[in-house]
C-alpha positions in Angstrom: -18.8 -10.0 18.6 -15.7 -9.8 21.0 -14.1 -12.5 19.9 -11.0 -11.4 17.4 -10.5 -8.3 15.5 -13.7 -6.2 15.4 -14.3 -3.3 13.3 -16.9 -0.9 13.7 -18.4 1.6 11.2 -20.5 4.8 12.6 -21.9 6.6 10.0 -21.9 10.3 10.4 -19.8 13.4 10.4 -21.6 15.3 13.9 -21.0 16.1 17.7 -23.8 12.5 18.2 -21.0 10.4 16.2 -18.0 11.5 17.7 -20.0 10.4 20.7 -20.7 7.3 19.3 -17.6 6.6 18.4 -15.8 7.4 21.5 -17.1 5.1 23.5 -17.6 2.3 20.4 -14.0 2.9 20.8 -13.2 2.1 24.5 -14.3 -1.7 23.3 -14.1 -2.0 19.6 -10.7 -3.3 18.2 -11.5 -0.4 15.5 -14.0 2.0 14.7 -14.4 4.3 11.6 -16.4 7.1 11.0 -17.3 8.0 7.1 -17.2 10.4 6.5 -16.5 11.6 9.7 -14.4 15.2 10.5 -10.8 15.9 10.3 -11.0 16.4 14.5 -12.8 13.0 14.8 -10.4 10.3 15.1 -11.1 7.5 12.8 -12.6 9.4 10.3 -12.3 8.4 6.6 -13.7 10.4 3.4 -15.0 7.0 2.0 -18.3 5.9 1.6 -20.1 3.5 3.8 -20.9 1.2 1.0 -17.0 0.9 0.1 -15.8 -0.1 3.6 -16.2 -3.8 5.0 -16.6 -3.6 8.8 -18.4 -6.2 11.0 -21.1 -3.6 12.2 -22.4 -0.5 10.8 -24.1 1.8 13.2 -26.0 4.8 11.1 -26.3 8.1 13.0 -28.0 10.8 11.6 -31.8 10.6 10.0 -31.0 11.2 6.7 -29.3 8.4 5.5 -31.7 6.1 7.5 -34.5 7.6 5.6 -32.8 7.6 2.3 -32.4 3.7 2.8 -28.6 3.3 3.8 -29.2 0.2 6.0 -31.4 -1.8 3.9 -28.6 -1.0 1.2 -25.6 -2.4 3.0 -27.9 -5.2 4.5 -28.3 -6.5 0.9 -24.8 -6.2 0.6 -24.5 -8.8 3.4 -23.4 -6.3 6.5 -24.5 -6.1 10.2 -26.3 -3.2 10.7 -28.2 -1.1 13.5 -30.6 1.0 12.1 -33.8 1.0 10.7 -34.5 0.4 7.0 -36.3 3.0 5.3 -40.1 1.7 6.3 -39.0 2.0 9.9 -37.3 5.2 9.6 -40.5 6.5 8.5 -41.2 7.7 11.6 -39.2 10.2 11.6 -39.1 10.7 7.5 -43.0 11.5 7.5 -44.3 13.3 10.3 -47.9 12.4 8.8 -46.7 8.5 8.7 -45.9 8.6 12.6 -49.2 10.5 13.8 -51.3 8.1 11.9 -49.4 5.1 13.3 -49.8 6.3 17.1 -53.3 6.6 16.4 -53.5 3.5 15.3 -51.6 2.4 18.4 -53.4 4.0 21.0 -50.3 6.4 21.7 -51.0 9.8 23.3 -50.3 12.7 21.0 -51.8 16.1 20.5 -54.4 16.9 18.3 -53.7 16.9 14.8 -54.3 17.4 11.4 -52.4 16.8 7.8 -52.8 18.8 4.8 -51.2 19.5 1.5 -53.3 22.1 0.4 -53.6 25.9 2.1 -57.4 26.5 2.6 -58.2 23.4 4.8 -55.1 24.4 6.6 -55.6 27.4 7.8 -59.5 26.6 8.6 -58.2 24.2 10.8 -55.8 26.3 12.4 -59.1 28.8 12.8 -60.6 25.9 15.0 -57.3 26.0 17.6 -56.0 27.8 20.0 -52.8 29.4 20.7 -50.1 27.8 20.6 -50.4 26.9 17.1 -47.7 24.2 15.9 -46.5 23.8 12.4 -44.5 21.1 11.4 -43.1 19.9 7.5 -43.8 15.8 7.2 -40.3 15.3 6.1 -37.0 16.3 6.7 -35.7 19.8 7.5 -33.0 19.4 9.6 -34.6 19.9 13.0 -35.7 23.5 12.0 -39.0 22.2 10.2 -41.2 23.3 13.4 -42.5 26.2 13.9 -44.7 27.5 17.2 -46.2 30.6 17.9 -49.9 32.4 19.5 -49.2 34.5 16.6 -52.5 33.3 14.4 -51.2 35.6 11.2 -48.0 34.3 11.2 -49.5 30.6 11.2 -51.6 31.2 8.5 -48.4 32.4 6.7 -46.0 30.0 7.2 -48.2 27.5 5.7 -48.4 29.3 2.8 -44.9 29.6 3.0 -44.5 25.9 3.4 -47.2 24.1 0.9 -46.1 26.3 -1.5 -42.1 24.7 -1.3 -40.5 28.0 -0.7 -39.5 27.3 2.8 -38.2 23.5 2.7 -39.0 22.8 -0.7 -41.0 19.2 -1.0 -40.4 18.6 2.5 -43.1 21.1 3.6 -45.5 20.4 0.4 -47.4 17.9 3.2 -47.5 19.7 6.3 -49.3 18.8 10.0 -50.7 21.2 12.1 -50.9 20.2 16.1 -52.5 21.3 19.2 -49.8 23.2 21.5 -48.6 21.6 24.5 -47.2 23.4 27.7 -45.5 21.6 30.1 -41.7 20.0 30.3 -40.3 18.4 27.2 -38.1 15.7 27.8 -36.1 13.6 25.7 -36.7 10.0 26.1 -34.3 6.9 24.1 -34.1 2.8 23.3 -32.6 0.9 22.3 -35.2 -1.7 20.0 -34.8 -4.8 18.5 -37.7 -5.3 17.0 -39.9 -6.9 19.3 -39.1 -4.7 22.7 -36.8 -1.7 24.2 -34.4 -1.3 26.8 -34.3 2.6 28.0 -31.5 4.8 28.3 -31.1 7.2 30.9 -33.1 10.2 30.3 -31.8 13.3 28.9 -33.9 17.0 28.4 -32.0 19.5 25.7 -32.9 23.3 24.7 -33.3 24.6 21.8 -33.8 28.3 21.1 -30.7 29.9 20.8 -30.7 32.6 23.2 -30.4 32.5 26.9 -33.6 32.1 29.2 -35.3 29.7 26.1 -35.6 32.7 23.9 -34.7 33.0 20.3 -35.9 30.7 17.5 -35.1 27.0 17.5 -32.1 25.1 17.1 -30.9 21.4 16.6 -30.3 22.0 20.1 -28.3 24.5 22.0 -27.4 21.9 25.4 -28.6 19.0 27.3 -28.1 16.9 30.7 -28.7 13.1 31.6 -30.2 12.3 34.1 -33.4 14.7 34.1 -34.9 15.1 37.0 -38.5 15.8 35.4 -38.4 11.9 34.0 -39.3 10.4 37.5 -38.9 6.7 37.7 -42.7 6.6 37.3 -42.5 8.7 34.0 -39.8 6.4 32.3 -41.8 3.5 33.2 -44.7 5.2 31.6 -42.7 6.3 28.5 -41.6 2.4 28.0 -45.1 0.7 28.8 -47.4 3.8 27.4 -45.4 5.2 24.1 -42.3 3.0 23.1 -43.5 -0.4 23.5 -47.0 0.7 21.5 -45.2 2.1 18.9 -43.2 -0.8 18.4 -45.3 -3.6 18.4 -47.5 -1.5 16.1 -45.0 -1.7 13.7 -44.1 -5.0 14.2 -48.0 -5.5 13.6 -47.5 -3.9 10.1 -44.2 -5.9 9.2 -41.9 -3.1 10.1 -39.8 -4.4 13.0 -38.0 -1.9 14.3 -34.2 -2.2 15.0 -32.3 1.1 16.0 -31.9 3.8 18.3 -35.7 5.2 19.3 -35.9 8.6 20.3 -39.5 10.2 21.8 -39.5 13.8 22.5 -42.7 13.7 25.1 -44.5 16.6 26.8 -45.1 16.2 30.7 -48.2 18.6 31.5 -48.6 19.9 35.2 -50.4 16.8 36.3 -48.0 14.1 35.1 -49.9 13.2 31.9 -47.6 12.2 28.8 -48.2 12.7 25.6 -46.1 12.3 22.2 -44.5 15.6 21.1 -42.5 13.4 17.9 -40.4 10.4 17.1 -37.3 9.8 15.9 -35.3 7.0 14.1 -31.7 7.8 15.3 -30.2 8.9 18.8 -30.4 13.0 19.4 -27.6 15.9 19.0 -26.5 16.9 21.2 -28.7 14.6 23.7 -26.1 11.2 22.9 -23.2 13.0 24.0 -24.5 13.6 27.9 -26.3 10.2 28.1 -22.8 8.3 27.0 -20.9 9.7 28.4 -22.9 8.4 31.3 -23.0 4.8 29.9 -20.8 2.2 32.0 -21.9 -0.9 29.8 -20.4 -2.1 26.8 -22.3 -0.2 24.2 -21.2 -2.8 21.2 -22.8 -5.8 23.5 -25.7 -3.8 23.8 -26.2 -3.3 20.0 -25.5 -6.7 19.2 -27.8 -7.8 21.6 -30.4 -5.8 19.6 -29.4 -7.0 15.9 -30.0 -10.4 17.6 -33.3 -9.9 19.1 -32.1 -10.4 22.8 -32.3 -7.3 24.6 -34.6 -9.1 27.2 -30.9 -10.7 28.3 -29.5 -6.5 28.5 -29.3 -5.2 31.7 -27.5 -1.2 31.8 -25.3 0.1 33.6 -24.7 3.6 34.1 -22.9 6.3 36.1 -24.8 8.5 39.0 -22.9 11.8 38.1 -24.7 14.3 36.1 -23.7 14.8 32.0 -24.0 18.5 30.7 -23.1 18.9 27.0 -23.1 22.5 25.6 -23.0 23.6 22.1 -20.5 26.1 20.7 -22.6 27.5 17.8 -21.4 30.3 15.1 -22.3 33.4 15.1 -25.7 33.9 13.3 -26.6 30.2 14.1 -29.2 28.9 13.1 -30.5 31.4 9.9 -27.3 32.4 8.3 -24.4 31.0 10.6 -20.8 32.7 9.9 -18.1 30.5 8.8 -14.6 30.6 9.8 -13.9 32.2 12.6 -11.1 30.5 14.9 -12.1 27.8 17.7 -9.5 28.9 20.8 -8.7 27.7 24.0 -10.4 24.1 23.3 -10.1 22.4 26.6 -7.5 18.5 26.4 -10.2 15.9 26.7 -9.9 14.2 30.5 -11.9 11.5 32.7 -14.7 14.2 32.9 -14.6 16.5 30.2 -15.1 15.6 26.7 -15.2 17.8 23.3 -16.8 16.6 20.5 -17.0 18.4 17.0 -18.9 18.8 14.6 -19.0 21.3 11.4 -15.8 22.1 12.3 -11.9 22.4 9.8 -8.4 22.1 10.6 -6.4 24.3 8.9 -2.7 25.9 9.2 -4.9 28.4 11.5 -6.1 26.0 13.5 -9.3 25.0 14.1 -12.2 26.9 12.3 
């Protein structure tokens, strides 16, 4: 893919594709990122399906799931990302329980409902904590978890009956609570097998000492110490290689970034907290920043279905990425309010942006 001019497309306007892009970048002869941000260099207000670049690399979730790759694949493009059957995994919460069940992956208890009554019987069977989740999308705020059994019952009323996330919460699954670490686990697929990246672990309530209600993600660091090399072995051979070759099984080869948040209990066991079609916000930024190998090598190598022939390099220093978030993040975050004393990027500092304006103010 080195060989001439190369042009790369990331598709996405976050902190995760500035990321991308950045390091896309230190190889690429170009990359864009539609539509990108005014404070991400590269960025263009056009369409992916009206730009012509040799590789399109798909960030965030939603356009996965809304069938952006298979579109620009019929187009004739290179793509990595999954096609919408693949990116069911993270589009239907429902869809990825049943097919680690299927696979032998280890998740918490479950059930799926769509109507209230069976629902909250079911939560009368559980114990605190309880865990709600919506079956599709809601923008990493679709969870909820509390030993509050009134306010379970509740929210799925709240849910089922589309006033919370409208027809994403009309199926809904309720799950066992977990305690332990939660880590952050990624790979790259092509289909057939993964190759891991470094392991990151992210926090997401909003206030200090994990307090607050949850975020997209408030922070994370790569490596993380709680993903021994025993439990990243684990993660490949017990949960990501599974979950693949089940769906290769079903004629869904998966091709894209793979991201498993996993629970680590105090005795080391591993189970499945969710999966996810895409890289994380803001895990990506910490874990490439880390990367040393050529990241457009590395995809290409997956498109092609030779990651077995991928070996990665990476840097020993620690990553920490932290999120600058608006006041009254994440219910009703306040808009405009000036960004000062933004650090000059440098060998070991980055800033990445995301939701952000430039203005004759400066940067809101």
């Amino acid at each position: 893919m080195h060989n001439g001019t190369v042009r790369v497309c990331v598709v996405g306007s976050g902190g995760r594709e500035a990321a991308l892009a950045d390091v896309l970048g230190r190889d690429a002869t170009e990359v864009l990122v539609s539509p990108g941000n005014p404070l991400i260099e590269g960025s263009v207000d056009i369409p992916p399906e009206d730009l012509d670049a040799d590789l399109f690399v798909i960030g965030p979730e939603a356009p996965l799931v809304d069938g952006l790759a298979d579109r620009l694949r019929a187009e004739g493009q290179l793509v990595f990302g999954p096609g919408v059957d693949g990116a069911q995994l993270e589009g239907s919460k429902a869809y990825m329980k049943g097919l680690l069940a299927e696979a032998g992956v280890p998740t918490a208890r479950y059930g799926t409902f769509t109507e209230a009554a069976p629902a909250r019987a079911f939560l009368d069977t559980m114990a605190p904590p309880f865990v709600i989740k919506t079956d599709g999308l809601a923008a990493g705020k679709g969870v909820l978890v509390t030993d509050d059994l009134a306010e379970a019952r509740n929210t799925v009323d709240d849910y089922l009956s589309g006033r919370a996330f409208g027809d994403a919460g009309q199926t809904l699954v309720i799950e066992e609570g977990l305690v332990g670490s939660e880590v952050s686990v990624f790979a790259v697929c092509d289909g057939r097998r993964g190759v891991l990246l470094s392991p990151a672990q992210d926090f997401k309530r909003i206030g200090d000492g994990d307090t607050g209600p949850n975020t997209g993600g408030m922070g994370a660091y790569s490596p993380a110490p709680v993903v021994t090399p025993d439990v990243h072995a684990r993660a490949m051979r017990e949960i990501i290689l599974p979950t693949v070759r089940g769906m290769e099984k079903d004629g869904i080869p998966f091709t894209g970034f793979l991201y498993a948040g996993l629970m680590i209990d105090p005795k080391g066991q591993i189970k499945t907290l969710e999966f996810n079609c895409r890289m994380g916000d803001p895990e990506t930024q910490p874990i490439l920043m880390r990367l040393k190998s050529d990241l457009l090598d590395v995809l290409a190598a997956a498109i092609d279905g030779k990651l077995d022939q991928i070996e990665l390099q990476w840097d020993r220093r620690t990553a920490l990425g932290v999120v600058m978030a608006a006041h009254g993040y994440p219910e009703a975050p306040r808009k405009g309010d000036a960004i000062n004393g933004l650090p000059q990027d440098a060998d070991d500092a980055m800033v990445f942006h995301a939701g952000t304006v430039l203005d004759e103010a400066g940067v809101l």
